[in-house]
C-alpha positions as CSV (number, residue, x, y, z in Angstrom):
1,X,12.8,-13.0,0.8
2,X,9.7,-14.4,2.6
3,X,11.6,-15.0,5.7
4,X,12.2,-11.4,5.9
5,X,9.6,-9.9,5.1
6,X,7.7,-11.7,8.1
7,X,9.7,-9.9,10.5
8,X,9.4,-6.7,8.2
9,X,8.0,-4.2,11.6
10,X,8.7,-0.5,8.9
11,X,7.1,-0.4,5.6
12,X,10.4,0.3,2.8
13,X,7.8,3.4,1.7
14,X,8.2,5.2,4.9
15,X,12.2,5.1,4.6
16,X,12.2,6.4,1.5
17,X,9.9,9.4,2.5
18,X,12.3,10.1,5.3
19,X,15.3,10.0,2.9
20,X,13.4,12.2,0.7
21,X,12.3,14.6,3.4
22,X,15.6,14.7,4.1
23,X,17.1,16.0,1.1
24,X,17.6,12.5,-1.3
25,X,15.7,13.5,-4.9
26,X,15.8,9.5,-5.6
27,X,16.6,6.5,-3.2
28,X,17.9,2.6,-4.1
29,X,16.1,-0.3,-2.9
30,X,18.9,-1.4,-1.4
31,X,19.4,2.1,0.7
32,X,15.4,2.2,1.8
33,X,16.2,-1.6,3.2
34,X,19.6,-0.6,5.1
35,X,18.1,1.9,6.7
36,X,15.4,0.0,7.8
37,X,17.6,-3.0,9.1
38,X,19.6,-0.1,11.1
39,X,16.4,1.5,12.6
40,X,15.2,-1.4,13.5
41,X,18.4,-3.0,15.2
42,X,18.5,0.4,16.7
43,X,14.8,0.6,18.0
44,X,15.1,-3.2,19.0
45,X,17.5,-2.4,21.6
46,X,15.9,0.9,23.0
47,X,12.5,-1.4,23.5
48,X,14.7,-4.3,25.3
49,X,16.0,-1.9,27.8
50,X,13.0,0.3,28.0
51,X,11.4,-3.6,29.3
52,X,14.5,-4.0,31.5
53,X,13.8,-0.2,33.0
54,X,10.2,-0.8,33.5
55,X,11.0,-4.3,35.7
56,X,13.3,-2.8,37.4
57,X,10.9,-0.1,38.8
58,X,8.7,-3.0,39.6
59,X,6.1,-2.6,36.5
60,X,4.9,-4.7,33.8
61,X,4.1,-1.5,31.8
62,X,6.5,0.5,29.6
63,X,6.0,3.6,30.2
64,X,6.7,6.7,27.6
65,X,9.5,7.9,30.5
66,X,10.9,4.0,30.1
67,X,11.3,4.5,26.5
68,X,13.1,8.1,26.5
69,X,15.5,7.3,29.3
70,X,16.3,3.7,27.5
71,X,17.3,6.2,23.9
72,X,20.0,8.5,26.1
């Protein structure tokens, strides 16, 4: 589990608040870690072609803009 929890980017407390918010009364362990993995697969390839759509228009910085086109 050290391995992971080095590239750990969410906190596990902050899925289970949006499972709760969302309607869960209690969440597993193993549900607050799934979504996590799936947000963050999920954020990892918005940011890569956020990069891609910053280079392209000939900047080193990603831009907001970059970042909502890149999650259509």
């Amino acid at each position: 589990m050290a391995a992971n929890q080095s590239k750990r980017l969410l906190p596990l407390a902050a899925m289970e608040k949006i499972l709760k918010q969302c309607g869960a009364e209690r969440v597993s362990d193993k549900a607050k870690v799934a979504l996590k993995n799936v947000i963050e697969d999920i954020a990892e390839e918005i940011a890569e072609n956020a990069v891609k759509l910053a280079l392209h228009a000939g900047r080193k910085t990603v831009k907001a803009g970059d970042v909502k086109l890149a999650a259509k």
